[in-house]
C-alpha positions as protocol buffer text, in pm:
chain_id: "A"
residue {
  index: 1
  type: UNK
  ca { x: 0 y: 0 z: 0 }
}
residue {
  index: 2
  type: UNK
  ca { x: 307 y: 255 z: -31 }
}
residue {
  index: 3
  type: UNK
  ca { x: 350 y: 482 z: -271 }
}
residue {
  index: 4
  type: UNK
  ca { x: 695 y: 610 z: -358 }
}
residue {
  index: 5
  type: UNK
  ca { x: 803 y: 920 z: -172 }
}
residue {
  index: 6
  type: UNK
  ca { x: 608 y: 1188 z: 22 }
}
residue {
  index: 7
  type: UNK
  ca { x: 589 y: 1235 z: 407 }
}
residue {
  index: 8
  type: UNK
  ca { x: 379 y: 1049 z: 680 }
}
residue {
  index: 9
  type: UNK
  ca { x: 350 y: 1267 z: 973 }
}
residue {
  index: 10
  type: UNK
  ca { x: 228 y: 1102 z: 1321 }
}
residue {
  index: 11
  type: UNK
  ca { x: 105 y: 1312 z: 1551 }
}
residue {
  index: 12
  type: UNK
  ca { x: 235 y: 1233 z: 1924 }
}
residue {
  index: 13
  type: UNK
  ca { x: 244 y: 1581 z: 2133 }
}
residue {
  index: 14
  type: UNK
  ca { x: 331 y: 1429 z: 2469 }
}
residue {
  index: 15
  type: UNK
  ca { x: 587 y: 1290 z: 2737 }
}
residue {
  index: 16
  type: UNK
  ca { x: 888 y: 1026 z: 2710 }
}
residue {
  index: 17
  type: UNK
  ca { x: 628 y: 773 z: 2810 }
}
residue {
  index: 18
  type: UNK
  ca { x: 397 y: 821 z: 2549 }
}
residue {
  index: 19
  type: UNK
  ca { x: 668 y: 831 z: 2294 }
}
residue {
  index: 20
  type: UNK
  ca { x: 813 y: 485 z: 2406 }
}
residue {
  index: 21
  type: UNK
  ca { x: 465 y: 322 z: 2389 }
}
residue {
  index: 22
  type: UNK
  ca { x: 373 y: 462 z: 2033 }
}
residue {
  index: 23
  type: UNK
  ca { x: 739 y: 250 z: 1928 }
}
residue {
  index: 24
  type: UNK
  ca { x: 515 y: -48 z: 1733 }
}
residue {
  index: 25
  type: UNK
  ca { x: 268 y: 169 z: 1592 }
}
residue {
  index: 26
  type: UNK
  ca { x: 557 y: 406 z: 1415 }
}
residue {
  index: 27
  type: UNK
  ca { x: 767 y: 75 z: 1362 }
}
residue {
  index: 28
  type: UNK
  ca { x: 433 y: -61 z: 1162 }
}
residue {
  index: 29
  type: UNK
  ca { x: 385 y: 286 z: 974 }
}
residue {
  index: 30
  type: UNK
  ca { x: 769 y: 279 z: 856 }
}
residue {
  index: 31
  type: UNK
  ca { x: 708 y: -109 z: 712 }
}
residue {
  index: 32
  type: UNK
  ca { x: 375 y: -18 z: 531 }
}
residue {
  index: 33
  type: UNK
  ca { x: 560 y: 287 z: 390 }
}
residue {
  index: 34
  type: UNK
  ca { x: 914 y: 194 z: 359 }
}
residue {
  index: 35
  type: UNK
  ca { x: 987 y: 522 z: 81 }
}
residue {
  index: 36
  type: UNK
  ca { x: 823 y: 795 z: 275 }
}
residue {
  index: 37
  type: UNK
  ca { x: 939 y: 1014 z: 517 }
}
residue {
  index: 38
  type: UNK
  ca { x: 809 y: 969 z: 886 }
}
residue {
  index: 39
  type: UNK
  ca { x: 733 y: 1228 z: 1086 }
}
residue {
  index: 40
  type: UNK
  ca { x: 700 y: 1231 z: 1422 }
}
residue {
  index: 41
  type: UNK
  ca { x: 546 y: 1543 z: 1555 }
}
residue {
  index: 42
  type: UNK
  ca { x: 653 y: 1526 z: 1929 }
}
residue {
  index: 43
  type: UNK
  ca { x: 830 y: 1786 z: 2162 }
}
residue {
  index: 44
  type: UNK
  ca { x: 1209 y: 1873 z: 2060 }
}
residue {
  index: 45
  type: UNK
  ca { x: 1292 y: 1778 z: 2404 }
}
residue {
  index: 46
  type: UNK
  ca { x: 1203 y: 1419 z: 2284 }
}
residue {
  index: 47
  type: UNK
  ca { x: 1468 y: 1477 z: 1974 }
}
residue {
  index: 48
  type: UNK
  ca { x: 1758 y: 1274 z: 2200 }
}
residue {
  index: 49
  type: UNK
  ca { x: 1587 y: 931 z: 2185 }
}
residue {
  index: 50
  type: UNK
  ca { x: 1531 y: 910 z: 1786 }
}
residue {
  index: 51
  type: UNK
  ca { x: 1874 y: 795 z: 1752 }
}
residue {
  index: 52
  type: UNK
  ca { x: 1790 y: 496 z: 1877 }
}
residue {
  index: 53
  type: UNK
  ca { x: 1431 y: 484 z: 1688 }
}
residue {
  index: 54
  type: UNK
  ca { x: 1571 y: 477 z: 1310 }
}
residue {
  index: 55
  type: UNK
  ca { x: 1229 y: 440 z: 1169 }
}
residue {
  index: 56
  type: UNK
  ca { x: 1140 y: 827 z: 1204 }
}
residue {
  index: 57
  type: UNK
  ca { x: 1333 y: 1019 z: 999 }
}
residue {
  index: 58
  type: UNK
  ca { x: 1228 y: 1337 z: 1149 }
}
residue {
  index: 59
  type: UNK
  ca { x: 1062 y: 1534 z: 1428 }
}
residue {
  index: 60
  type: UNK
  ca { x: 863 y: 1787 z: 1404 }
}
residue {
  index: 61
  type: UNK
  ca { x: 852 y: 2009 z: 1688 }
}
residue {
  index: 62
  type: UNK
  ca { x: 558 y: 2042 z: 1859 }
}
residue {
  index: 63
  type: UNK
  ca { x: 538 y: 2086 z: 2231 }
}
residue {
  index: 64
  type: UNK
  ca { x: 187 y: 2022 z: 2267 }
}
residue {
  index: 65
  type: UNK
  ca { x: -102 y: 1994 z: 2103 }
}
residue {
  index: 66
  type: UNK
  ca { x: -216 y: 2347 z: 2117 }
}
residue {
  index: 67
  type: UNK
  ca { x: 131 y: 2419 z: 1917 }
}
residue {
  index: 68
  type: UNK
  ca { x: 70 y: 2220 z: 1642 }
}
residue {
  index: 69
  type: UNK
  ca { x: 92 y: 2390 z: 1307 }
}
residue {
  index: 70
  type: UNK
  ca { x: 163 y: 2209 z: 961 }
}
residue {
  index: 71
  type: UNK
  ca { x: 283 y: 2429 z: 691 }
}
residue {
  index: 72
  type: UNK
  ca { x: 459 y: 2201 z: 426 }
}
residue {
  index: 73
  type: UNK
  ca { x: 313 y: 2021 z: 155 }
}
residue {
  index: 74
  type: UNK
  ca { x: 57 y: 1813 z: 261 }
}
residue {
  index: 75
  type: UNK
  ca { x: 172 y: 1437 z: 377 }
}
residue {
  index: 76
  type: UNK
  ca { x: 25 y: 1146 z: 187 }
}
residue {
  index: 77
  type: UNK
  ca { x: -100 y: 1008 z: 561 }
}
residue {
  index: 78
  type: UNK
  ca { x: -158 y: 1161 z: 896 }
}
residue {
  index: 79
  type: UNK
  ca { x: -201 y: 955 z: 1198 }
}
residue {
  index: 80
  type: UNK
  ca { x: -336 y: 1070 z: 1512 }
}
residue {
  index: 81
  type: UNK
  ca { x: -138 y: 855 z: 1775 }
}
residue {
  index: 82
  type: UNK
  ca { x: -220 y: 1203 z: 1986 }
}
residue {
  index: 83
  type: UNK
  ca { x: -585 y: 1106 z: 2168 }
}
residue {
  index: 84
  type: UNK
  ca { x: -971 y: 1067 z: 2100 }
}
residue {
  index: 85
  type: UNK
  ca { x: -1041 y: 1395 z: 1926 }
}
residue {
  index: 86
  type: UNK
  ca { x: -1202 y: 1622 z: 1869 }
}
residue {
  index: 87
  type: UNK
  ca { x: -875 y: 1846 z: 1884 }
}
residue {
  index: 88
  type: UNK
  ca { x: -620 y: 1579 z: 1815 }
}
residue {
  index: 89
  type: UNK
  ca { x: -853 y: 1480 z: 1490 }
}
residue {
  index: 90
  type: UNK
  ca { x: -906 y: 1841 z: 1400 }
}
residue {
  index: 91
  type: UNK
  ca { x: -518 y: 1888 z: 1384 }
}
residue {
  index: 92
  type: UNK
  ca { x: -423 y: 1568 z: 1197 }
}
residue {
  index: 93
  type: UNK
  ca { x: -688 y: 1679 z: 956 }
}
residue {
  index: 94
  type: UNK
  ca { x: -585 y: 2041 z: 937 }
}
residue {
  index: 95
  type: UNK
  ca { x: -262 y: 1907 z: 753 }
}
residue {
  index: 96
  type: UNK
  ca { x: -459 y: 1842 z: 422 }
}
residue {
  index: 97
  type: UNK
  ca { x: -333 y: 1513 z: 389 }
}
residue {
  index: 98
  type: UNK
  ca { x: -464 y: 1272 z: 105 }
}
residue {
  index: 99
  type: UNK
  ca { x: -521 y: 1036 z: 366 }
}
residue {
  index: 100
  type: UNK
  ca { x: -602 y: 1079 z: 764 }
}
residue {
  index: 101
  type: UNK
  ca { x: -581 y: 743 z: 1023 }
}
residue {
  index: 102
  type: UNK
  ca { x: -777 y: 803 z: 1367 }
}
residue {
  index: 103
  type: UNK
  ca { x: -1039 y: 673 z: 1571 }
}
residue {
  index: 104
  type: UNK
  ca { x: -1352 y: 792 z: 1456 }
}
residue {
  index: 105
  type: UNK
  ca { x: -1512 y: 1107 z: 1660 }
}
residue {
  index: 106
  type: UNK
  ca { x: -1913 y: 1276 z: 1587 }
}
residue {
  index: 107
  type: UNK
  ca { x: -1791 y: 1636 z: 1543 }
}
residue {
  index: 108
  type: UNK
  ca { x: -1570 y: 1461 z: 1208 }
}
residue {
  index: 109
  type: UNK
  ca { x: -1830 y: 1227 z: 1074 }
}
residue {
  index: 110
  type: UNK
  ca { x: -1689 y: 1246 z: 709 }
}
residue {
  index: 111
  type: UNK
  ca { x: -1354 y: 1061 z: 868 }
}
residue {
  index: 112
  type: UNK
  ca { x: -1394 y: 708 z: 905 }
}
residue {
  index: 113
  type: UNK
  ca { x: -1206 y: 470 z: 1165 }
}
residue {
  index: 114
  type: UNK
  ca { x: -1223 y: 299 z: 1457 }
}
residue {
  index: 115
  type: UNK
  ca { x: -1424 y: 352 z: 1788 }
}
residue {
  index: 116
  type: UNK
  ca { x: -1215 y: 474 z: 2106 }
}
residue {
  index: 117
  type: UNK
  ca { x: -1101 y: 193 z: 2326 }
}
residue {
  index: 118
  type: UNK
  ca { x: -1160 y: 378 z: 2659 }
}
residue {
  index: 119
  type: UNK
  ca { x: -1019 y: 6 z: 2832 }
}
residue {
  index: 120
  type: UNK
  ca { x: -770 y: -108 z: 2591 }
}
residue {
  index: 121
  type: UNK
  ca { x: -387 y: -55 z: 2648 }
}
residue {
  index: 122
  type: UNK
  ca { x: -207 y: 233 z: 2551 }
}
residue {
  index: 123
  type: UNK
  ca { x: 78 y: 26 z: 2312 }
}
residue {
  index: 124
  type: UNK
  ca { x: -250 y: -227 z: 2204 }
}
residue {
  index: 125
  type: UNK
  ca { x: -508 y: 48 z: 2125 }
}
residue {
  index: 126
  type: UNK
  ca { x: -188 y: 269 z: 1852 }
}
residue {
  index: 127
  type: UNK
  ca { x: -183 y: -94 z: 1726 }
}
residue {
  index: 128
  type: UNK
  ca { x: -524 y: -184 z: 1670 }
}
residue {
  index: 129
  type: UNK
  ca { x: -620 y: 176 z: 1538 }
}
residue {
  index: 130
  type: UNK
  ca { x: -323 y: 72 z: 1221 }
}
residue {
  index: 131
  type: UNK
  ca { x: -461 y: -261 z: 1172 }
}
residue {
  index: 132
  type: UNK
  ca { x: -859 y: -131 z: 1176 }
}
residue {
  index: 133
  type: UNK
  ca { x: -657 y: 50 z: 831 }
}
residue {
  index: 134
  type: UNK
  ca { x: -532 y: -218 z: 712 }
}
residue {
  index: 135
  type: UNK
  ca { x: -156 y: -176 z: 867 }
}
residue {
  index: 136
  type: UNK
  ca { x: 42 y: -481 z: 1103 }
}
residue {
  index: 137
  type: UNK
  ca { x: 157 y: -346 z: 1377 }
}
residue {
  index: 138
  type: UNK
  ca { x: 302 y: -589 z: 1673 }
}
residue {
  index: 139
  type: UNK
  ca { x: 252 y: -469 z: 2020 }
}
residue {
  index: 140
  type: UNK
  ca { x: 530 y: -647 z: 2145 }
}
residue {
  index: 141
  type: UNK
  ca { x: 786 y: -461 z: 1931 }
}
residue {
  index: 142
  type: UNK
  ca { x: 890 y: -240 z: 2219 }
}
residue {
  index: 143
  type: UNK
  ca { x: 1248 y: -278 z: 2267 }
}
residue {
  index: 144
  type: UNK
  ca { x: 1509 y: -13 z: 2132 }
}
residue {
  index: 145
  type: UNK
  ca { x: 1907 y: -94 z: 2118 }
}
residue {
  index: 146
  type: UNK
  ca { x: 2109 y: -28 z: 2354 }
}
residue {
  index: 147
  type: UNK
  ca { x: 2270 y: 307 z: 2377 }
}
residue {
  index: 148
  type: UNK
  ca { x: 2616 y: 421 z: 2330 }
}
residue {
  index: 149
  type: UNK
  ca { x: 2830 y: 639 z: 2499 }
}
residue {
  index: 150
  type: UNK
  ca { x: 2975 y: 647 z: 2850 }
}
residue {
  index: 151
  type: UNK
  ca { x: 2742 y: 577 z: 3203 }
}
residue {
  index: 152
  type: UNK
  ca { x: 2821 y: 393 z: 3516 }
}
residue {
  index: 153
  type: UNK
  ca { x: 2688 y: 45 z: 3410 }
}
residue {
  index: 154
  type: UNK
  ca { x: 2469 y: -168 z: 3766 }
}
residue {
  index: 155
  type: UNK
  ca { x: 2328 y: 112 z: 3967 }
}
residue {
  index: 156
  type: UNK
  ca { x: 1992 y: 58 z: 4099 }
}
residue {
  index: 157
  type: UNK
  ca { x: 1787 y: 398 z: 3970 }
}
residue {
  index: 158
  type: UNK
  ca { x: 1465 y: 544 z: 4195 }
}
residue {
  index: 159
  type: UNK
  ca { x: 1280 y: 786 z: 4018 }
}
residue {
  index: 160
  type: UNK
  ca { x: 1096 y: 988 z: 4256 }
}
residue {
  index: 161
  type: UNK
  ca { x: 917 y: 1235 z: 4069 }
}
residue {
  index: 162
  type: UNK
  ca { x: 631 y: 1221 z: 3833 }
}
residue {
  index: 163
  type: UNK
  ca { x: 459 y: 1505 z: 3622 }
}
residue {
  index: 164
  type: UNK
  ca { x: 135 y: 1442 z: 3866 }
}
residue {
  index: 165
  type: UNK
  ca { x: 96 y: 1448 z: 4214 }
}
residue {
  index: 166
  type: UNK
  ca { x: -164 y: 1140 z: 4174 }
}
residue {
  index: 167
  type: UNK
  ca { x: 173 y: 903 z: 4076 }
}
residue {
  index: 168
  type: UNK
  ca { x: 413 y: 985 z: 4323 }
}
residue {
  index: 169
  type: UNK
  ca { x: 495 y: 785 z: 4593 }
}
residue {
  index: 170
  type: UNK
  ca { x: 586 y: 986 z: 4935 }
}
residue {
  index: 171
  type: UNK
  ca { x: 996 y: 994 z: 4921 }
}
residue {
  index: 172
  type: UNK
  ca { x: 1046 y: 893 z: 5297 }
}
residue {
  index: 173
  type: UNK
  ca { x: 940 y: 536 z: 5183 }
}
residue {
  index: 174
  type: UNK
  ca { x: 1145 y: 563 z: 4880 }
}
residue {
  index: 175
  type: UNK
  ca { x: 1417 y: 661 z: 5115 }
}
residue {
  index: 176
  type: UNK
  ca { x: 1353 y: 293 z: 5269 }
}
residue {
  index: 177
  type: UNK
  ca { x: 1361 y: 180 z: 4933 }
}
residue {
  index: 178
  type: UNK
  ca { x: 1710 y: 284 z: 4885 }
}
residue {
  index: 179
  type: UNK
  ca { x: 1823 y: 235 z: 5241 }
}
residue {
  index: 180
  type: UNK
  ca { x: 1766 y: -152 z: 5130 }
}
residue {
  index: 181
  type: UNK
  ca { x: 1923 y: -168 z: 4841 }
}
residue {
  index: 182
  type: UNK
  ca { x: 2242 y: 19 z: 4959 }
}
residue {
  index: 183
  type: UNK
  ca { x: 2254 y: -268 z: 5267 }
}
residue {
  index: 184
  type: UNK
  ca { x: 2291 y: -541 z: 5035 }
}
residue {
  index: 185
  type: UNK
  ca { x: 2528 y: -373 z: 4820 }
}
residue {
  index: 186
  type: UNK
  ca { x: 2402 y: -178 z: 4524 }
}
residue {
  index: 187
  type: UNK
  ca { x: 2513 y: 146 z: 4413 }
}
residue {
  index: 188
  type: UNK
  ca { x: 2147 y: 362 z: 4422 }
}
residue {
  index: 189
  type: UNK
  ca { x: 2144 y: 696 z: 4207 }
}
residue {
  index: 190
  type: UNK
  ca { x: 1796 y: 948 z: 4243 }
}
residue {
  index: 191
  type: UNK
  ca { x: 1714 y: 1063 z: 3924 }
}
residue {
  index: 192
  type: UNK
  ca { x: 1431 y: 1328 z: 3786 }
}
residue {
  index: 193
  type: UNK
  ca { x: 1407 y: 1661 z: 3618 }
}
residue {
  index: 194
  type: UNK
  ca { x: 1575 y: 1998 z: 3707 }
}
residue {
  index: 195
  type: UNK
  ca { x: 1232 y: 2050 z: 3886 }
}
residue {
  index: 196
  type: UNK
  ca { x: 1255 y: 1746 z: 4101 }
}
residue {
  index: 197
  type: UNK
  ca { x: 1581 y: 1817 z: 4206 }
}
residue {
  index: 198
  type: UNK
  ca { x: 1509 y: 1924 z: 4589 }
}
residue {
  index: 199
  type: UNK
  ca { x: 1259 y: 1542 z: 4579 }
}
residue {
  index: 200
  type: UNK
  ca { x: 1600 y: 1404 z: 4483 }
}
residue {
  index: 201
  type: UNK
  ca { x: 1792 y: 1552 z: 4751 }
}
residue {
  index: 202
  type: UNK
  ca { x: 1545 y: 1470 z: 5046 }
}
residue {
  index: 203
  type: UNK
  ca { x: 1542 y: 1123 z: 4939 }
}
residue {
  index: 204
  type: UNK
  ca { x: 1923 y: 1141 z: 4930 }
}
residue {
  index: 205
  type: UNK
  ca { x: 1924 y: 1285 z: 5288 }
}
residue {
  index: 206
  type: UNK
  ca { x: 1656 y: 1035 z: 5446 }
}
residue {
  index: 207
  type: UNK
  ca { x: 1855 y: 748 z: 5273 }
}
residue {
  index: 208
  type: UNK
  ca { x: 2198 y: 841 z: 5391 }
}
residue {
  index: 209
  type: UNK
  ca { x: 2324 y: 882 z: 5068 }
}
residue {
  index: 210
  type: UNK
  ca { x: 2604 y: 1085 z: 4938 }
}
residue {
  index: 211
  type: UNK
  ca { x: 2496 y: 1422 z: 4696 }
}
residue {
  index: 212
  type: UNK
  ca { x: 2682 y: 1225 z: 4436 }
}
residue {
  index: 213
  type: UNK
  ca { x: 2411 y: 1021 z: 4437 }
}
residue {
  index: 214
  type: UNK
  ca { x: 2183 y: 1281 z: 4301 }
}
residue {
  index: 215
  type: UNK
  ca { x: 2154 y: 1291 z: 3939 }
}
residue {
  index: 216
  type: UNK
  ca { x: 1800 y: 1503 z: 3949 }
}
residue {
  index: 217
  type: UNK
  ca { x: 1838 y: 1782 z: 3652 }
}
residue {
  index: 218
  type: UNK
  ca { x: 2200 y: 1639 z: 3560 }
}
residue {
  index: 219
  type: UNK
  ca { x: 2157 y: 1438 z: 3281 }
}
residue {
  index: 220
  type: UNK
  ca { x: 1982 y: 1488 z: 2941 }
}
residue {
  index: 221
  type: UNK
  ca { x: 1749 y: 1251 z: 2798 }
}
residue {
  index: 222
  type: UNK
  ca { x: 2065 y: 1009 z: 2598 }
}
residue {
  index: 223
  type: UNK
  ca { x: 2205 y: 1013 z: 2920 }
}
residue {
  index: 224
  type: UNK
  ca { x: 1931 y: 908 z: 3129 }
}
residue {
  index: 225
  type: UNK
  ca { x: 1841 y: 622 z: 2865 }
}
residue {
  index: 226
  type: UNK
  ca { x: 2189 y: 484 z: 2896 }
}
residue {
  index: 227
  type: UNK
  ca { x: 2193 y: 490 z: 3275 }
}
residue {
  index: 228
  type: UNK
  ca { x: 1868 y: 292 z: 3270 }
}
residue {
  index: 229
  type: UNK
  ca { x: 1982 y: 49 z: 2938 }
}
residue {
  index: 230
  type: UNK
  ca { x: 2279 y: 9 z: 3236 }
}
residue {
  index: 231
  type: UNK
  ca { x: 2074 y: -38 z: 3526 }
}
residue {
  index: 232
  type: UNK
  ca { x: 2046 y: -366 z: 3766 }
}
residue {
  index: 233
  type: UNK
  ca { x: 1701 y: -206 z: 3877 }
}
residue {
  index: 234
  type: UNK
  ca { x: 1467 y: 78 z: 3832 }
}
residue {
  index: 235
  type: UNK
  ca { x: 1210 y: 114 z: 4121 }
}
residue {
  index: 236
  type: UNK
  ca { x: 952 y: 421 z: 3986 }
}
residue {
  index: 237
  type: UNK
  ca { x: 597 y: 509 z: 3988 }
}
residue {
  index: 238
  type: UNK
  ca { x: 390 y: 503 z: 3631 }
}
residue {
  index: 239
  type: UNK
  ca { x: 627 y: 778 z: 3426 }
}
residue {
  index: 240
  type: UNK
  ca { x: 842 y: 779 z: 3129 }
}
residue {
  index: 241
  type: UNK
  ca { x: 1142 y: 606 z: 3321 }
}
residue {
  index: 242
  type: UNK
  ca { x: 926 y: 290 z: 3355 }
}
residue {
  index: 243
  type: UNK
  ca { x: 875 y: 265 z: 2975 }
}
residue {
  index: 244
  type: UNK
  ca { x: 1281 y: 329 z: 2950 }
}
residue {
  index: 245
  type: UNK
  ca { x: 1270 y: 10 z: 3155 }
}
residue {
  index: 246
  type: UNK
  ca { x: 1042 y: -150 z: 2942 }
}
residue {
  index: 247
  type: UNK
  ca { x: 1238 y: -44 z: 2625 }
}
residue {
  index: 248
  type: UNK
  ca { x: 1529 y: -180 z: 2755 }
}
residue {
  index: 249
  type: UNK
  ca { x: 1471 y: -448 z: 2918 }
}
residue {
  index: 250
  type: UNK
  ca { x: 1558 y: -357 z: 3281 }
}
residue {
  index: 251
  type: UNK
  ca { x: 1414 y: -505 z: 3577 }
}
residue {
  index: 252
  type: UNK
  ca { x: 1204 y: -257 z: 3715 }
}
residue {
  index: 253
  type: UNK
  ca { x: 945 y: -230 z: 3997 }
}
residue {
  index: 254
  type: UNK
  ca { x: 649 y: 44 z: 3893 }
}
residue {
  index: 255
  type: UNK
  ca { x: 464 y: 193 z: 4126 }
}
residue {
  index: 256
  type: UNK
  ca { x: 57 y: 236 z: 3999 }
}
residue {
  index: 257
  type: UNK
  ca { x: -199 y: 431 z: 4178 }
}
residue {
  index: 258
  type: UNK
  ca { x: -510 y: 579 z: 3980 }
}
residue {
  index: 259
  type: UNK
  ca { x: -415 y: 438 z: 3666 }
}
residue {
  index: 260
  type: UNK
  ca { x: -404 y: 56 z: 3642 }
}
residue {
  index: 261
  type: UNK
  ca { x: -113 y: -146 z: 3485 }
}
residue {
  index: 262
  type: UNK
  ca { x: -334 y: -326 z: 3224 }
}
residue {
  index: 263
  type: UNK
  ca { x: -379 y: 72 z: 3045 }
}
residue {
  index: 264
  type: UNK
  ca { x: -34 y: 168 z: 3097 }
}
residue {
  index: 265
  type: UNK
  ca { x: 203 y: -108 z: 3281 }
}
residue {
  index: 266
  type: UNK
  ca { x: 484 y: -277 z: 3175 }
}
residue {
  index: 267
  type: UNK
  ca { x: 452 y: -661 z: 2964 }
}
residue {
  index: 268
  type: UNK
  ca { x: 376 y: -956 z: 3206 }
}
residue {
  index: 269
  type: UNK
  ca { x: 613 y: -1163 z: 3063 }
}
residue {
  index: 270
  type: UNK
  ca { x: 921 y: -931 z: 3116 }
}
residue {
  index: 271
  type: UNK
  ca { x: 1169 y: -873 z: 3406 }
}
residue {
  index: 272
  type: UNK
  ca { x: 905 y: -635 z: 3577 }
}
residue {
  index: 273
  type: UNK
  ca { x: 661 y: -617 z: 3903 }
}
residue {
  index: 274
  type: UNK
  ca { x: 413 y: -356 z: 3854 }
}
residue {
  index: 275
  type: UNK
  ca { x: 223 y: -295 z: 4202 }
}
residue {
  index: 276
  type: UNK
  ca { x: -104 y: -153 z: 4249 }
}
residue {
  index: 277
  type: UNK
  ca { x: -379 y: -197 z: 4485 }
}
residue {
  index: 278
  type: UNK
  ca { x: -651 y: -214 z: 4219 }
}
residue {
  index: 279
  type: UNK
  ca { x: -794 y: 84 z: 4289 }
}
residue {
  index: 280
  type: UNK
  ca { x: -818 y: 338 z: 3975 }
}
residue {
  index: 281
  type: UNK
  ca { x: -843 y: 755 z: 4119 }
}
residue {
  index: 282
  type: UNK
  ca { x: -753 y: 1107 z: 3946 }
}
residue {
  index: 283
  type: UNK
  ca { x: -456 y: 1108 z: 3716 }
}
residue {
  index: 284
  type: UNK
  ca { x: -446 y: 1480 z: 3742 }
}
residue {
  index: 285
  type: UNK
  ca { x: -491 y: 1495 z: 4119 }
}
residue {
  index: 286
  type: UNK
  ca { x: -225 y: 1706 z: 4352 }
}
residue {
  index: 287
  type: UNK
  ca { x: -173 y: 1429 z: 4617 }
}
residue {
  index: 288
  type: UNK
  ca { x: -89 y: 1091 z: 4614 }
}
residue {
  index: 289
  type: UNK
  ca { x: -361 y: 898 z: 4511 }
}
residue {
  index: 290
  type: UNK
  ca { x: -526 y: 634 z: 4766 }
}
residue {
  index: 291
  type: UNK
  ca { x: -385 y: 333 z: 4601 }
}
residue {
  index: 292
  type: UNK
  ca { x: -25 y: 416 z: 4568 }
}
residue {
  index: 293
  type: UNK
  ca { x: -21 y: 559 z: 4947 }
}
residue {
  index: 294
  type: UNK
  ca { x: -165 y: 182 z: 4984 }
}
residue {
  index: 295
  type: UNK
  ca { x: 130 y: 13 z: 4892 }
}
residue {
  index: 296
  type: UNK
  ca { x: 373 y: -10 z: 5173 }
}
residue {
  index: 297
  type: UNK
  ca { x: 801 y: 32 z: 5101 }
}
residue {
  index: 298
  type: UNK
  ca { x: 782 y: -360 z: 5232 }
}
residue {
  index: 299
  type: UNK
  ca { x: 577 y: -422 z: 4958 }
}
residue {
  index: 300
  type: UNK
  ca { x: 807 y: -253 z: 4662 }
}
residue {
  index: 301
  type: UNK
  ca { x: 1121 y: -446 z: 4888 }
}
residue {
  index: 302
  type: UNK
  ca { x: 984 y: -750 z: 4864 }
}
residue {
  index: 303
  type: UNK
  ca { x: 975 y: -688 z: 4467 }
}
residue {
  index: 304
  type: UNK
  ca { x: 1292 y: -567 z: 4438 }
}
residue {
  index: 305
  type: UNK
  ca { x: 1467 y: -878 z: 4594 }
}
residue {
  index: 306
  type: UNK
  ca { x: 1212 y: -1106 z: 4380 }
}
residue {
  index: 307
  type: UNK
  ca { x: 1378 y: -927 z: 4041 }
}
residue {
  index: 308
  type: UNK
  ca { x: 1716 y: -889 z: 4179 }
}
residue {
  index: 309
  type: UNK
  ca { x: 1739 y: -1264 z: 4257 }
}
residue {
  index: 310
  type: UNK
  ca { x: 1628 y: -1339 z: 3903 }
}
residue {
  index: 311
  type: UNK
  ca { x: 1956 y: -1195 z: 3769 }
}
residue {
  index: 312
  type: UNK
  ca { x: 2189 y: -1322 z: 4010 }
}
């Protein structure tokens, strides 16, 4: 079904997380159209992992989806990997393209596709809207190569921070977290944004670690994915480190709390204990929501040794 050059743009205005779980929908657009140009329209910040994602040739900066403007000739296919609509489907559409692939929405009756999965997995529903058009697309395609370049290789990495208050977990019991794992020998680094960096620090302090230990706002997106790629362990609540984990393979114990992990957690056959008390809240909440302050730093220990054992 390709046609020889031209440009498929796919819209995905979001975080590293969303990115990482959009990999086997974009790795099924660049096999049906192996001579066009894919376009990723995603936040620059975003620009350090395509290295390692070969199939998109480009990205087109777009911080969210507010920002998104299209002023080149029109592609031969937009895809909405973005959301439900209406916006998302009124931008995808607003690129003139000669053909547009998106779940179907009332305010765009003319455009045909799928119904919105509200209970369907994040990776599983960018998959199933391609093969509704006719695309294969494997949901288990999720892995990215290993990075190059230098990072201390066996660290154990908590990731305090989150972009909601709903998904973080309080840092004194990540501090007990890490006062574990340095007991029985492992090197523990705190990492997180620029913003997170006084999170980092506290848990540093409770933990009795050195400020070396603190990598919060001191690395850059390659860096961070080779530290994870690297890691003996990630311990996190339900962000974009998790899906690093994911894409790399690296044992990791995720923390959920109003989202469940069959929407947004980690495969059940990989190196990877996703822990939730199964009770769904408000993603965009302030505070911690009821089920993660449910789940006890016992709990996320007791996980941690389980995976830790597994690789010797």
């Amino acid at each position: 079904m390709a046609v020889s050059g031209g440009s498929v743009l796919a819209l995905r205005a979001l975080g590293l997380g969303d990115l990482l779980t959009a990999i086997p929908a974009l790795r099924g657009l660049r096999r049906a159209f192996p001579r066009h140009r894919l376009v990723l329209a995603a936040p620059r910040a975003l620009d350090g992992l395509l290295p390692l994602l070969p199939e998109v040739d480009e990205l087109h900066p777009t911080e969210d989806l507010a920002g998104f403007a299209w002023h080149r000739r029109p592609p031969e296919v937009a895809v909405n990997l973005h959301g439900s609509g209406p916006e998302s489907v009124a931008a995808v559409c607003s690129t003139r393209a000669r053909r547009v692939l998106t779940h179907r929405h009332p305010a765009f009756p003319a455009v045909a596709g799928p119904e919105w999965p509200a209970d369907q997995h994040e990776v599983r529903r960018w998959c199933r809207l391609l093969e509704h058009c006719g695309i294969d697309a494997d949901h288990e395609d999720l892995r990215l190569p290993e990075p190059t370049g230098p990072s201390p290789p066996g660290s154990a990495v908590l990731h305090p921070g989150a972009s909601r208050g709903a998904r973080r977990w309080p840092v004194e019991r990540y501090a007990e977290v890490a006062k574990w794992l340095t007991a029985n020998g492992h090197r523990v680094v705190i990492t997180g944004t620029a913003q997170e960096r006084a999170i980092a620090r506290r848990l540093a302090e409770l933990a009795g670690l050195s400020p070396d230990a603190v990598l919060a706002g001191d690395t850059d997106l390659p860096q961070l994915a080779r530290l994870v790629a690297r890691a003996k362990l990630v311990v996190c609540g339900d962000t974009g480190v998790a899906h690093l984990a994911t894409a790399f393979a690296t044992p990791s114990v995720v923390l959920f709390g109003p989202v469940a992990p069959a929407l947004w957690g980690p495969p059940a056959d990989g190196p990877h204990i996703a822990l939730w008390d199964g009770r769904s809240g408000d993603t965009f909440a302030a505070e911690p929501s009821p089920g993660l302050l449910a789940l006890g730093p016992g709990q996320v220990i007791e996980a941690a040794g389980e995976l830790l054992a597994r690789i010797g």
